[in-house]
C-alpha positions in Angstrom: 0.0 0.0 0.0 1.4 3.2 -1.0 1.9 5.8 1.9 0.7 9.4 2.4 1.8 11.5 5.1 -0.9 14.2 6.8 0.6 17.9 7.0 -1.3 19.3 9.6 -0.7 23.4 10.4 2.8 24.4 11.5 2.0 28.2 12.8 5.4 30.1 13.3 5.6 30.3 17.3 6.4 34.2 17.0 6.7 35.8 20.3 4.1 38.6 21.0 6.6 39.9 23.3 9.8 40.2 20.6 11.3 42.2 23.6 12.0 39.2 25.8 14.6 38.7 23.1 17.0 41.0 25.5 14.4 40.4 28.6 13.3 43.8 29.2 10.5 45.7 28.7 9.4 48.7 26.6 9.9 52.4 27.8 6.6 54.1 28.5 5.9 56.7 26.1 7.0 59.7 28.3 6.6 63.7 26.1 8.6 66.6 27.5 7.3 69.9 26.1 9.7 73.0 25.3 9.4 76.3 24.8 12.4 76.4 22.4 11.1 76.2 18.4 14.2 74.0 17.1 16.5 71.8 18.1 19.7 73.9 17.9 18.2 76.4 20.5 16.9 73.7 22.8 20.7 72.4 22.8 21.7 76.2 23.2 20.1 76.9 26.2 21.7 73.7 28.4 25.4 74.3 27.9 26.2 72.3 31.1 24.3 69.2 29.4 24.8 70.0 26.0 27.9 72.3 25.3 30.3 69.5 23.7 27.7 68.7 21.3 26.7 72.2 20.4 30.2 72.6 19.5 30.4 69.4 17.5 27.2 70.9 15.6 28.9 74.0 15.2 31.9 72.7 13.3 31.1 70.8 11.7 28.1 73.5 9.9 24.9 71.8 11.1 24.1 74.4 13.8 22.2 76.2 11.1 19.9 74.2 9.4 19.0 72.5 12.8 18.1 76.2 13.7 15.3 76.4 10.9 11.9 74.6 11.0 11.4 71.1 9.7 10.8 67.4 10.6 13.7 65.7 12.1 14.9 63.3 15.1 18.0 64.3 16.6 20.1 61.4 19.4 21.9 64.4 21.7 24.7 63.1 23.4 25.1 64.7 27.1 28.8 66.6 27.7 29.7 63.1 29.8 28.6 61.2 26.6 31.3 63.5 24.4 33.8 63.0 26.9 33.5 59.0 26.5 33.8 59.0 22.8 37.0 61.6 23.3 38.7 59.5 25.6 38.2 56.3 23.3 39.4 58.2 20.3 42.3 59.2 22.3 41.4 62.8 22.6 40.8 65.2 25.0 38.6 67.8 22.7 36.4 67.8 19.8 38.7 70.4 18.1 41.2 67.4 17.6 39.0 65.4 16.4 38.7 64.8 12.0 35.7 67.2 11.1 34.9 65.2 8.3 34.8 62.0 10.3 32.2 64.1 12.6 30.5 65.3 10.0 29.5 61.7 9.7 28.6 61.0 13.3 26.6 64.2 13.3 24.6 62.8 10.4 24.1 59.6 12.1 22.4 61.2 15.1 20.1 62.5 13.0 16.7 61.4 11.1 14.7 63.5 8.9 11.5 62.4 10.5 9.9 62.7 13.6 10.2 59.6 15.7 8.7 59.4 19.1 9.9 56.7 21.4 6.4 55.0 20.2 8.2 53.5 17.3 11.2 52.7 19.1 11.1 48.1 19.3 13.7 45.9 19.5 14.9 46.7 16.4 15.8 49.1 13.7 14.0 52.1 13.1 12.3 52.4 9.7 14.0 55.6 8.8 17.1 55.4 7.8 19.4 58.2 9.5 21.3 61.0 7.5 23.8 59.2 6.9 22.2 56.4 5.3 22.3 53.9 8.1 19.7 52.4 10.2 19.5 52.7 14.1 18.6 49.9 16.5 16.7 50.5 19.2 16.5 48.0 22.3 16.2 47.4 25.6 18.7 45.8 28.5 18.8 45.3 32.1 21.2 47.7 34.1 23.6 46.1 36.4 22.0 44.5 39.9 19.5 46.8 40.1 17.5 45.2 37.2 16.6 48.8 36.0 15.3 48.3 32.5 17.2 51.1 30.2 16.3 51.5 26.3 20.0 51.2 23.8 20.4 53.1 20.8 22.8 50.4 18.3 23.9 48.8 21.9 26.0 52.0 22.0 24.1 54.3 24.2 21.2 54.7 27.1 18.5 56.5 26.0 18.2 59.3 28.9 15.2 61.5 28.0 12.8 60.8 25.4 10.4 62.9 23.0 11.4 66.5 23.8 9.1 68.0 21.4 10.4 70.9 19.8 9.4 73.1 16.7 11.2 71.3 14.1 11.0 67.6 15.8 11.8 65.2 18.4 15.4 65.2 20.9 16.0 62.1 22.6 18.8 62.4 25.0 21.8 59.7 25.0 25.1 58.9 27.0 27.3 58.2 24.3 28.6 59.2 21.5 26.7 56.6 18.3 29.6 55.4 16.2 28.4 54.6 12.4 29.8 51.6 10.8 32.6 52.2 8.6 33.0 48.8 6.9 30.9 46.9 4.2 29.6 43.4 5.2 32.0 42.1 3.1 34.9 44.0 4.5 33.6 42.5 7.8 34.2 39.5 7.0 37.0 39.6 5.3 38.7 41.6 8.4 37.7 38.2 10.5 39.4 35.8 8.7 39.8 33.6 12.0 35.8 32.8 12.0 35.1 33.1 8.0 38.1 32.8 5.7 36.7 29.8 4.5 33.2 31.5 3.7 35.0 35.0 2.8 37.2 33.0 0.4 33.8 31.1 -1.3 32.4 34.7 -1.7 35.2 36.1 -3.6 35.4 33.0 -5.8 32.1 33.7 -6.3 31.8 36.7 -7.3 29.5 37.8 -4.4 31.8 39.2 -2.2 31.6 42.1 -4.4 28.0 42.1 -4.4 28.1 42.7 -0.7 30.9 45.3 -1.0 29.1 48.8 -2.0 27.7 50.9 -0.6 24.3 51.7 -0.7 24.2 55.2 -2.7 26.7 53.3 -5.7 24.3 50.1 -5.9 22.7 50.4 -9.0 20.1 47.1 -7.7 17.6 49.0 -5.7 16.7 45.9 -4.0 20.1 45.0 -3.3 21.3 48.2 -1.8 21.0 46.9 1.8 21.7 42.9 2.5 22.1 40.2 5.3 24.7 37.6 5.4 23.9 34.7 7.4 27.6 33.8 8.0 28.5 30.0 8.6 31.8 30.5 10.5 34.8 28.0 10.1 33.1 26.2 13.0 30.4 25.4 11.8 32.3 24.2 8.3 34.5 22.1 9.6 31.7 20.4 12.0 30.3 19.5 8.7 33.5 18.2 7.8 34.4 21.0 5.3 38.0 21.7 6.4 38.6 24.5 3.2 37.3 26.0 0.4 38.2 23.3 -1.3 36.2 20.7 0.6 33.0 23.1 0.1 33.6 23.3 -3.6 33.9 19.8 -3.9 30.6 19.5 -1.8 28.4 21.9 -4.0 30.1 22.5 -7.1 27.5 21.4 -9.5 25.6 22.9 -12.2 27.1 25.4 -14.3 30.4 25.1 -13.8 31.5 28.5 -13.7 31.7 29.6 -10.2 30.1 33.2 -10.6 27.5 31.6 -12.3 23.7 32.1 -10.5 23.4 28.2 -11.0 26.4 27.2 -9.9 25.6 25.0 -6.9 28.3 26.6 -4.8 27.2 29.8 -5.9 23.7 28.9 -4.9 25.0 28.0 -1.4 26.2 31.2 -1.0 23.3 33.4 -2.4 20.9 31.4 -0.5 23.1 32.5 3.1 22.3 36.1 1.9 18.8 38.1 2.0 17.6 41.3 0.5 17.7 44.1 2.8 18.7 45.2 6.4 17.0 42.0 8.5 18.1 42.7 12.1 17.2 39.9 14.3 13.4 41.5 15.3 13.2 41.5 11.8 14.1 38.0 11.3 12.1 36.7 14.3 9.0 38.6 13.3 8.7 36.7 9.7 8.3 33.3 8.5 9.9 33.4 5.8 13.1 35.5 3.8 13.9 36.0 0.4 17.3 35.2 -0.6 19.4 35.8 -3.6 18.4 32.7 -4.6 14.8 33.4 -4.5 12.3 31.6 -5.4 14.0 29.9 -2.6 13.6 31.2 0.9 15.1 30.9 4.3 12.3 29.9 6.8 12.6 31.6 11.0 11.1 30.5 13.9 11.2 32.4 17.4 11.6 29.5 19.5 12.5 29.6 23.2 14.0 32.6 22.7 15.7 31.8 20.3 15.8 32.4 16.3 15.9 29.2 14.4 16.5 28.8 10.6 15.4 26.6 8.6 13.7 24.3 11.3 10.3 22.2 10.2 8.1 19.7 9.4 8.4 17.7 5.6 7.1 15.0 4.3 6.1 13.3 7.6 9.6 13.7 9.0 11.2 16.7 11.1 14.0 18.1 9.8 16.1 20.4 12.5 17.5 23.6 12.0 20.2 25.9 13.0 20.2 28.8 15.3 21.3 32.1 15.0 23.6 33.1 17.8 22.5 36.8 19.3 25.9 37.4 20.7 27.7 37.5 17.6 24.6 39.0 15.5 22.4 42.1 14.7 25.9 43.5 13.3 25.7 46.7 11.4 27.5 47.4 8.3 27.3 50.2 5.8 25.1 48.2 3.7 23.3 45.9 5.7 23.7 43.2 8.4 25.6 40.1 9.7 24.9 37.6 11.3 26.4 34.1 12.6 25.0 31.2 12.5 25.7 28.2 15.0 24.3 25.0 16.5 21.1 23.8 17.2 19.8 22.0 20.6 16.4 20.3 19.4 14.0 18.4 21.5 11.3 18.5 19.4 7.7 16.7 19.0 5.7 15.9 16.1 3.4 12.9 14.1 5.0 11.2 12.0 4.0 9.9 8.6 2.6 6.8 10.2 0.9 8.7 12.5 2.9 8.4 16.2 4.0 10.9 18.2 7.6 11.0 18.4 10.2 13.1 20.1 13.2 14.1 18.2 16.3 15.1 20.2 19.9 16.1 19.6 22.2 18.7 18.6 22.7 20.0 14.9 26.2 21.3 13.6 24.9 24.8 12.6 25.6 23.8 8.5 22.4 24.7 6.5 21.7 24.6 2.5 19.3 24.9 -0.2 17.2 21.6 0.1 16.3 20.3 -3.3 12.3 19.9 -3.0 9.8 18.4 -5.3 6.4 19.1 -5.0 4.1 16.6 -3.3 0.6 16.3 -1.9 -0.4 18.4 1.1 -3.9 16.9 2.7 -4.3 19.8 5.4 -6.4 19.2 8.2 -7.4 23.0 8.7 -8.7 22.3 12.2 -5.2 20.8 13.5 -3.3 24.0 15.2 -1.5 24.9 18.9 -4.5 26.8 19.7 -6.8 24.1 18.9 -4.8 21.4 20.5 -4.7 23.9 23.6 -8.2 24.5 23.8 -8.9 21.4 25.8 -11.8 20.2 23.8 -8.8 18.6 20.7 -10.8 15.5 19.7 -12.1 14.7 22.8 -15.2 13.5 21.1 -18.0 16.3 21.3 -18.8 19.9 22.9 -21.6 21.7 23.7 -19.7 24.2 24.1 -17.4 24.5 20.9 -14.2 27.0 21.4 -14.8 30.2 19.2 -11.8 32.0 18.1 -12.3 35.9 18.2 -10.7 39.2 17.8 -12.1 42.2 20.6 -11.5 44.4 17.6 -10.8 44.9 14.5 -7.3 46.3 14.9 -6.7 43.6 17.6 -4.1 40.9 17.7 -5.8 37.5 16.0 -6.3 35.0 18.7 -4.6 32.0 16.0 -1.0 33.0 14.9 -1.0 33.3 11.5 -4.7 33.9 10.6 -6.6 36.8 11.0 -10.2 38.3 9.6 -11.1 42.3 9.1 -14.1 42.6 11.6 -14.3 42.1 15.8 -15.8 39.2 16.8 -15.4 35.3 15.6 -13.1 34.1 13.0 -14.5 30.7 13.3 -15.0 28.0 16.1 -13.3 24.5 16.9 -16.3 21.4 16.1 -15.6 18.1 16.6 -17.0 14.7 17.5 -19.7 12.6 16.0 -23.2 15.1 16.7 -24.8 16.7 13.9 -25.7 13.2 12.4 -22.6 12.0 12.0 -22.2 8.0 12.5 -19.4 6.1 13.6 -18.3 5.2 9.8 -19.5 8.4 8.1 -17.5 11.4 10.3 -15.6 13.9 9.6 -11.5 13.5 9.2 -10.5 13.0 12.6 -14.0 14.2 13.8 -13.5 17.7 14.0 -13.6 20.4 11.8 -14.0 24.5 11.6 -17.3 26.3 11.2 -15.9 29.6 9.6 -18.0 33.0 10.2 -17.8 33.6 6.6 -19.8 36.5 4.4 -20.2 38.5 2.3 -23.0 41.0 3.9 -22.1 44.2 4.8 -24.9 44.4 7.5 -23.8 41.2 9.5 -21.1 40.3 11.6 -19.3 37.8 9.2 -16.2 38.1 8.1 -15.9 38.8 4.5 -12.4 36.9 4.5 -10.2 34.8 6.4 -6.6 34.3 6.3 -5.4 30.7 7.2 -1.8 29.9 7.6 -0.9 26.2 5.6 1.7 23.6 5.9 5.2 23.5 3.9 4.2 23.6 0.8 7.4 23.1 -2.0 7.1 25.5 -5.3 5.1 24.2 -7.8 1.8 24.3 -9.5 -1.5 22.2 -7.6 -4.8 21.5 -8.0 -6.3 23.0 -4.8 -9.2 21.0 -3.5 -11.5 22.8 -0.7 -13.0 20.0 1.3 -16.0 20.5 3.5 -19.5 19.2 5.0 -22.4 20.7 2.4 -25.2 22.8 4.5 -28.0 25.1 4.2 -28.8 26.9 6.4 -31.5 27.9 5.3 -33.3 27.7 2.3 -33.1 25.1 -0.7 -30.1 25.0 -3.3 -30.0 26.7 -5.6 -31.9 29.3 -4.6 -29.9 29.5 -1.6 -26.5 29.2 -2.0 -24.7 29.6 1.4 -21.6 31.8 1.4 -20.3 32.2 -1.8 -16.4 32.0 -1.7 -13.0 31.4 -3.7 -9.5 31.4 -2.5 -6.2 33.5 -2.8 -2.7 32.0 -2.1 -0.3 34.5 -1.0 -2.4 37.4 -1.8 -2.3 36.4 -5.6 -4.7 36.0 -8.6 -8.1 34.2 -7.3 -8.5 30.6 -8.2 -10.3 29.7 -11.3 -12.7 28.3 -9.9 -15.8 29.6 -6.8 -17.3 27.0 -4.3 -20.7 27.2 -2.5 -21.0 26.0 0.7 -24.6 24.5 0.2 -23.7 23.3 -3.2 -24.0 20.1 -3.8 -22.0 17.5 -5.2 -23.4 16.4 -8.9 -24.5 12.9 -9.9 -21.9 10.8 -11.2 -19.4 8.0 -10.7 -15.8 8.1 -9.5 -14.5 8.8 -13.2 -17.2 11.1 -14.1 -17.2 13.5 -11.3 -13.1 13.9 -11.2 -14.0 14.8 -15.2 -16.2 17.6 -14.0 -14.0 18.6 -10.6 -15.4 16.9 -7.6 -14.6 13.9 -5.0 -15.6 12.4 -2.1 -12.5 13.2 0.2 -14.1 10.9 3.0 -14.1 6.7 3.3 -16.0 4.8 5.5 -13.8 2.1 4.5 -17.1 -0.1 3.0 -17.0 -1.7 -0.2 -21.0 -1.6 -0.5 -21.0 1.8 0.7 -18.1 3.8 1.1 -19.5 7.5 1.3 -23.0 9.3 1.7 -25.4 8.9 -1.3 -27.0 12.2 -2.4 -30.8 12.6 -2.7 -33.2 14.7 -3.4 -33.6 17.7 -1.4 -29.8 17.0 -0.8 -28.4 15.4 2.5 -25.0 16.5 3.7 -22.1 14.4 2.3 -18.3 15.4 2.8 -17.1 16.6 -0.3 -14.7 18.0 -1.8 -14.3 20.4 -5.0 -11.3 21.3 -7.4 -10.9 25.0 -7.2 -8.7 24.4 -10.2 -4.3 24.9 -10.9 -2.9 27.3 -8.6 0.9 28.0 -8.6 2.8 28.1 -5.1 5.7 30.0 -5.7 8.3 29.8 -2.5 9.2 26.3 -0.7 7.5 27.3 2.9 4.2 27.9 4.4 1.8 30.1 2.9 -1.1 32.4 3.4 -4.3 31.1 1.6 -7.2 33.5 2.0 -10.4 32.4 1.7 -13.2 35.0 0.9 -16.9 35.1 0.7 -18.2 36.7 -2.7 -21.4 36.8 -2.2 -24.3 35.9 -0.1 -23.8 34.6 4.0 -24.3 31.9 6.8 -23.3 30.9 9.8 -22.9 27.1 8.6 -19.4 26.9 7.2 -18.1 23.5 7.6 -14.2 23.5 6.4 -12.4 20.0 7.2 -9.3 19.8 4.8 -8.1 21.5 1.5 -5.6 19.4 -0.4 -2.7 20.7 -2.6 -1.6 18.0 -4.8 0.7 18.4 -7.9 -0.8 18.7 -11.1 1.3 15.5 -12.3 0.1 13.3 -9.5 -0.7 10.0 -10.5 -4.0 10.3 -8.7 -6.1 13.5 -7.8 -8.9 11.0 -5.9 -6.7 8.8 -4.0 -6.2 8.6 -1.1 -9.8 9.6 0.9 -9.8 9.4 4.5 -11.1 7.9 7.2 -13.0 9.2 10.4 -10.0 8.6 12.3 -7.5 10.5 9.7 -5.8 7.2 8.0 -5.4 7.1 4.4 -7.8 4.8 1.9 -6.2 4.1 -1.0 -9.0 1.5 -2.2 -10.8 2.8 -5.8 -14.8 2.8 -5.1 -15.5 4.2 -9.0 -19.1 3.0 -7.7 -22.0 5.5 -8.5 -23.8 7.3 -5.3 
């Protein structure tokens, strides 16, 4: 008997409180008010705080147009800030100091915008500073006393926030911000202890000087800023790659010129960088990155604490990832950021593809590549999430008192990481058991399903869309098949139709074809009704009688329509949105939506079984 494996949701455990990254909490939004108009006459009027920096502004010409109105963010070092950064340049005044070379730090204090201490995270700031680099903000525990003290690039303590002054904000620091004066690539290269054997690879590559200009020279827009996910010698040699050598032997393939995009060691490398400035917020707050090897994509979890690469469930087997380490990360260059990668400790459990719980433990070397994928059928069992399985009512055989997930507004954080619907109030709820009708041989897939509140009425309650977060899914092009319970809820087909609703896959181009959830499945045997786009998706596992029979006014079979060929195009999970197009009830019955290859040698087989197993028995048998 040929074996399928069930995907069931993996939802990207993000951290709703990204801060516990550094273990701190967020500075209270705290507004001094001032009487001066501008920034340069706020500074002015404090010369036992601010005198040093006054100065600094004053040679270096940017006394004036700080005096004139405007939107901008200044970072004001204090006197005893100055004095720190003098004393580790090895002066003892500004005067000595190269007024070019401050011309630069005074630009780097500064944004033209105004940013409140609202939009500071634990991360960077979304506008980039005068110079052209971004700031991190953060947060960090102060000696014993545990006094919790927001960073500026892990350089300075944020004293006094939001003076708000005629042409923008002043936040008060303790230190002198020093910009970065090296490329990524530089960066490496001047570390040739932990990366000469990747620093090598990147100039053999050709990459190296991909990642060595600066932003304003780049003529790739999208390229101007860019991550490496450094692998350091480590890591390499845990893998048993001693040289460059050893890793062109591994991965050269392909093309065999080296600067060639499909050259496999190329690949390896392009995959280890994404596009743009990903600090490690950044990083943790997404599932997914695109690489320079896109449509392949680096997949992040926030596990524990910790940001994991690469890390999931395939095929019915677990594959662990690598971690990123913090301590050695969130490093800023002039174009982008690095980052070092290291290993994994995973104690990890999941089903397998026979269908037991297993724990999978051990430690991984920290080496990570492009996985070559091929695409393969996904039977997603939409009801199968942590929330779900945390609800306490997970196929425990019936409620009366179903869980319903629900947002308290409309702007409020979804209750289900990963989905999400426009209007306060319930997504959907969590069904199960064998009520409703339902017989021990003729149940849902593992007896439990999703009743969405999906509609398309502007008057009601319903939500005209929901976004549901799938399984890996590897690139390709599928025949999507929306598998659910047929209902009215009131009224007869076709005059009543249900909701109404289609589907979208990453936010893309809807699928060809519209499903109706009181539509019922046409007459017709096995053959005929593959021929005109439907199944029965369910099995009792009877010869004589292997799913519901339809008659007239229509009962409700499990069924399951082709929504026709829909391209996934990223390895990783995915966003499908399903949204009503017209009409509304309350009676949405989701169970499963398969994705399976348009090449499959079999777009009927296998159904399932009340108790999730796969039936690979052909019942071509008319209902």
């Amino acid at each position: 008997m040929k074996k399928i494996n069930i995907h069931r949701i993996s939802v990207l455990a993000l951290c709703v409180m990204i801060l516990a990254m550094v273990g701190c909490k967020k500075e209270p939004f705290v507004s001094t008010t001032s009487s001066q108009v501008n920034i340069t006459g706020y500074l002015e009027k404090d010369p036992e705080k601010f005198s040093e920096w006054t100065k600094i502004l004053e040679i270096t010409g940017n006394s004036g147009f700080l005096q004139a109105y405007g939107d901008y963010t200044m970072f004001a070092p204090t006197n005893e800030g100055v004095k720190r950064y003098l004393a580790d340049m090895g002066k003892t005044s500004v005067e000595q100091l190269d007024v070019e070379e401050l011309r630069r730090v005074v630009r780097f204090h500064l944004l033209e915008d105004t940013i409140s201490s609202r939009q500071f995270g634990d991360g960077k700031l979304n506008t980039l500073t005068m110079l052209g680099q971004y700031l991190i903000t953060g947060s960090s525990n102060s000696g014993t006393s545990g006094q919790t003290n927001v960073v500026i690039n892990r350089q300075a303590n944020v004293d006094l926030f939001n003076v708000r002054l005629g042409n923008g904000y002043l936040h008060v620091i303790d230190n002198v911000l020093r910009p970065a004066k090296l490329t990524v690539a530089e960066m490496l290269k001047a570390n040739p202890a932990e990366f000469s054997i990747f620093t090598e690879a990147l100039e053999a590559t050709g990459l190296y000087n991909a990642l060595n200009i600066s932003p304003v020279d780049n003529p790739k827009p999208d390229e101007r800023f860019l991550t490496v996910i450094a692998e350091p010698n480590s890591v390499l040699q845990a893998a048993n790659i001693l040289s460059f050598e050893d890793l062109k032997t591994k991965y050269n393939s392909g093309n065999p010129d080296l600067k060639n995009p499909e050259n496999g060691v190329y690949k390896y490398l392009a995959y280890h960088i994404l596009l743009g400035a990903k600090y490690l917020a950044d990083i943790a707050s997404a599932q997914s990155h695109i690489t320079l090897t896109y449509p392949e994509i680096v997949q992040a979890k926030f596990r524990n604490r910790e940001i994991i690469l690469d890390d999931m469930e395939f095929n019915g087997n677990y594959e662990p990832g690598v971690q990123i380490v913090k301590a050695k990360s969130d490093v800023s260059a002039i174009n982008g950021v690095l980052h070092t990668v290291g290993p994994y400790q995973y104690n990890h459990t999941y089903t397998n593809g026979n269908g037991d719980v297993v724990t999978a433990q051990g430690t991984t070397n920290g080496h990570f590549a492009i996985k070559v994928r091929v695409p393969f059928p996904v039977y997603w069992d939409v009801a199968d999430m942590p929330e779900t399985r945390n609800s306490g009512f997970f196929r425990t055989g019936g409620s009366t008192n179903p869980p319903a997930f629900r947002k308290t507004s409309a702007t409020a954080p979804s209750p289900v990481k990963g989905w999400d619907w426009p209007k306060t109030g319930d997504g959907f709820t969590y069904q199960n058991g064998v009520s409703g009708g339902q017989s021990a041989g003729h149940a849902w897939v593992f007896r439990d399903y999703l009743n969405l509140f999906l509609g398309n009425v502007a008057s009601n309650a319903r939500q005209p869309w929901i976004d549901m977060k799938t399984p890996v899914i590897v690139r390709g092009e599928y025949y999507v098949w929306v598998c659910w319970r047929r209902k009215n809820q009131s009224g007869t087909w076709p005059a009543s139709d249900g909701t109404t609703a289609r589907v979208r896959i990453d936010g893309g181009d809807p699928s060809p074809k519209t499903f109706a959830f009181a539509e019922p499945i046409p007459f017709g045997d096995t053959k005929t009704l593959e021929q005109m786009g439907w199944k029965f998706y369910t099995s009792t596992g009877n010869p004589a009688n292997p799913w519901d029979k339809i008659a007239f006014p229509y009962n409700q079979p499990w069924q399951a329509k082709n929504l026709g060929l829909m391209k996934i195009e990223t390895t990783g999970e995915h966003t499908l949105r399903m949204e009503a197009i017209r009409n509304s009830q309350n009676a949405n019955n989701l169970d499963m939506i398969h994705f399976i290859p348009k090449d499959w040698p079999s777009q009927i087989l296998p159904r399932f079984r009340p108790d999730g197993t796969p039936d690979f028995t052909d019942y071509p048998g008319t209902h």
